[in-house]
ROFIDREN-919447 format. One record per residue (C-alpha): x, y, z; residue number from 1; residue in one letter. Coordinates in steps of 0.5 Angstrom, whole numbers. Layout:
<sites>
X, Y, Z, NUM, A
...
</sites>
This chain:
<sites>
-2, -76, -442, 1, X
1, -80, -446, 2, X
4, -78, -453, 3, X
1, -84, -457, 4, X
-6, -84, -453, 5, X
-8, -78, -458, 6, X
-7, -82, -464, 7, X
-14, -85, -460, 8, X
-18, -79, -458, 9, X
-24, -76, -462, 10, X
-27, -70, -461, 11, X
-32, -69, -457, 12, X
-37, -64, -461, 13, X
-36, -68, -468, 14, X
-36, -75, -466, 15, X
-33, -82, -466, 16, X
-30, -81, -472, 17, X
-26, -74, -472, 18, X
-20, -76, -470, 19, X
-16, -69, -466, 20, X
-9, -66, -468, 21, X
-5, -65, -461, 22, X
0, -59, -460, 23, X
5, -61, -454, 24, X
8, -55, -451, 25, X
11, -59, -446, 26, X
13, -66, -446, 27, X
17, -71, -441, 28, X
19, -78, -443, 29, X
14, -78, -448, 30, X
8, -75, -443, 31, X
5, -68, -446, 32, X
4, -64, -439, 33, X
2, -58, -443, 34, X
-1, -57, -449, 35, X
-8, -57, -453, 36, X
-12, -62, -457, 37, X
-16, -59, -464, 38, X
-20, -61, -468, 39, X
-19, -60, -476, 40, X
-26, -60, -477, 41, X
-30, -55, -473, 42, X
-24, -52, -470, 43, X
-25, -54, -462, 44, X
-19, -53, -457, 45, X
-19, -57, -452, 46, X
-13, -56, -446, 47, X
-8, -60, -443, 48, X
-6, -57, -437, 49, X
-1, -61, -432, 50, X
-2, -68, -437, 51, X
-9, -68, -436, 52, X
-13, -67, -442, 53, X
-19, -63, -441, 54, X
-25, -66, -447, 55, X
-31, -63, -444, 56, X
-35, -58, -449, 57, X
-39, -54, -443, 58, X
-37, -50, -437, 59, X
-35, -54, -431, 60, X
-41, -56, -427, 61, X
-42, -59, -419, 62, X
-44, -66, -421, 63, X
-50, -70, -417, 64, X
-47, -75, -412, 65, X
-50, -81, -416, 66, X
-44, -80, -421, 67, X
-38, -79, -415, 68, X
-35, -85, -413, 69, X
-33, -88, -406, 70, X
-25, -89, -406, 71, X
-22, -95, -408, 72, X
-20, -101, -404, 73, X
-18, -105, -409, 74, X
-13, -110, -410, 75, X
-8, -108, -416, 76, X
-6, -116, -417, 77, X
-13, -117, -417, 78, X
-15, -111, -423, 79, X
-10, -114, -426, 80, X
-10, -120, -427, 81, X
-18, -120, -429, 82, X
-17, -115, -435, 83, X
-12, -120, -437, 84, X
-7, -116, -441, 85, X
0, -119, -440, 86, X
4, -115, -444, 87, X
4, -108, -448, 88, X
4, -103, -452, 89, X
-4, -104, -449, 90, X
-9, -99, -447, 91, X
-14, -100, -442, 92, X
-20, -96, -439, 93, X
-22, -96, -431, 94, X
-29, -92, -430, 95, X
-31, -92, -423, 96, X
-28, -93, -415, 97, X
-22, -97, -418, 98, X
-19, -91, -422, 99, X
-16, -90, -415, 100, X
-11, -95, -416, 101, X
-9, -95, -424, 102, X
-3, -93, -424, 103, X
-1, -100, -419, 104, X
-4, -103, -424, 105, X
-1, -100, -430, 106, X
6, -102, -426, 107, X
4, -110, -426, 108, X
4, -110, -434, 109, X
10, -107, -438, 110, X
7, -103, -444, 111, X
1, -101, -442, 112, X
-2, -95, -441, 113, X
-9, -94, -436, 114, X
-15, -89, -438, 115, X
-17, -86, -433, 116, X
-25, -82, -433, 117, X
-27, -79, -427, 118, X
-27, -71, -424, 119, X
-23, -73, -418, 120, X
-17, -73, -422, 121, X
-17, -65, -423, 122, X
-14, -66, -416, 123, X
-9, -72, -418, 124, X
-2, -71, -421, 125, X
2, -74, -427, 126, X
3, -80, -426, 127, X
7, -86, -430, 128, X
3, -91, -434, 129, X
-4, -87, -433, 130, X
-7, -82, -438, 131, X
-12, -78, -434, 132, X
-19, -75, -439, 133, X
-24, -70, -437, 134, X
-30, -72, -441, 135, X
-38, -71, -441, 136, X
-43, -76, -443, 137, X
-38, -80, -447, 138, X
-32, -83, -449, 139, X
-28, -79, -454, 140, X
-24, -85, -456, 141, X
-25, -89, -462, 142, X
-29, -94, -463, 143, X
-25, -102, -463, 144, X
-19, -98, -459, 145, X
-18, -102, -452, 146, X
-15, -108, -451, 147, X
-19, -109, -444, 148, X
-24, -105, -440, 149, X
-26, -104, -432, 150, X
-33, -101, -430, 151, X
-33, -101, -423, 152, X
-38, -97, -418, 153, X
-40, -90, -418, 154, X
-40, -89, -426, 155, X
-44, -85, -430, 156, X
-49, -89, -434, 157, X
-49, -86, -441, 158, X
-40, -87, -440, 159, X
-41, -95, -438, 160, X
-46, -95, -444, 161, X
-41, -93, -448, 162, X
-35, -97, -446, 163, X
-38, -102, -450, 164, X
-36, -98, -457, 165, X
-29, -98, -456, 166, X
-28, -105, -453, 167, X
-24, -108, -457, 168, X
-27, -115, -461, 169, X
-25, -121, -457, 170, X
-23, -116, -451, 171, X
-25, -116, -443, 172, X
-29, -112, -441, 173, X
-30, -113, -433, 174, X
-35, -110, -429, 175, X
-38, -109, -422, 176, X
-45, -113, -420, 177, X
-49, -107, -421, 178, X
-49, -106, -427, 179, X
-54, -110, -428, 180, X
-56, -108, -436, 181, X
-49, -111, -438, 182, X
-52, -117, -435, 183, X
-57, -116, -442, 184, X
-50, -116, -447, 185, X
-50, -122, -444, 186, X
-56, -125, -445, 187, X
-56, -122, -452, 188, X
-49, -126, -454, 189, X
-45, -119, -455, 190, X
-41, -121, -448, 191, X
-39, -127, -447, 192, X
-38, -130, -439, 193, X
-31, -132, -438, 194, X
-32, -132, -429, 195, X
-36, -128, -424, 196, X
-34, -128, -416, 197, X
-39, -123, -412, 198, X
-36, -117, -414, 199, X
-34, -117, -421, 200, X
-36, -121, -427, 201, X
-31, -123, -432, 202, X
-33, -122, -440, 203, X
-30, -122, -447, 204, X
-33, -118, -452, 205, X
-36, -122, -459, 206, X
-39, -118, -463, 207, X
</sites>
């Protein structure tokens, strides 16, 4: 994980305001591989272990196959360029299949760091330009945080509701064809449409 993503991340159990103090035990190159996360206001401790931060509040569970997500086919060239970040320091968050290849895509743009949420990357290793979260039912990041956001297939319904939160204003925010109530955003005037093809569309964030 890297080192400057703490100064983002918020504590799960207080919310999207309280912000986590980080205790690095091991650090290389500016990633923390050991360490902990603790919230000064109720005291939790949430662990990194092998640079992934784990920021869930219960016991692990066996997630139903609706939350999993089929391997990533995607390409990074493509990914990239849909986010439309050119240059860092930047960060930007994958939900979904594409995750797979966050670490191609962080590689194309100098400067930026790519979140990754999924259960999966329990499994995955440390890897330059991406910080791997394990998370619930929202993202511990604060709100206006993230230059770009990709909500690819297979994700978590209550994550893709909350990407919204941490886009920043006048930011991207892509998303796959299924998710069919950010088409609603859109209507609304809170997206507005930049391109679509028949997987993707393309959207900046307005209000």
């Amino acid at each position: 994980m890297h080192l400057v993503l703490t100064d983002l991340l918020t504590c799960p159990r207080c919310g999207p305001d309280q912000g986590l103090i980080v205790l690095a035990e091991r650090i290389i190159d500016r990633r923390i591989l050991e360490g902990s996360l603790g919230c000064p206001n109720c005291e939790s401790q949430y662990r990194i272990a092998d640079g992934l931060a784990d920021l869930r509040t219960a016991d692990p569970v066996v997630a139903p196959e609706s939350r999993r997500e089929s391997p990533g086919g995607d390409d990074p060239m493509r990914l990239a360029a849909l986010l439309g970040v050119t240059q860092g320091p930047a960060y930007a968050l994958i939900l979904g299949n594409a995750a797979g290849v966050a670490a191609e895509i962080a590689a194309l743009v100098p400067g930026m760091e790519v979140i990754v949420v999924r259960e999966e990357i329990v499994e995955e290793a440390e890897q330059a330009g991406v910080s791997r979260l394990l998370v619930e039912d929202a993202l511990p990041l604060r709100g206006g945080s993230l230059r770009a956001v990709l909500v690819g297939t297979g994700v978590f319904e209550p994550l893709t509701r909350d990407s919204l939160r941490v886009l920043a204003m006048g930011a991207r925010l892509v998303f796959a064809l299924e998710h069919k109530w950010l088409e609603e955003l859109v209507t609304a005037g809170v997206l507005r449409v930049l391109a679509r093809d028949a997987e993707h569309v393309v959207t900046v964030r307005q209000r």
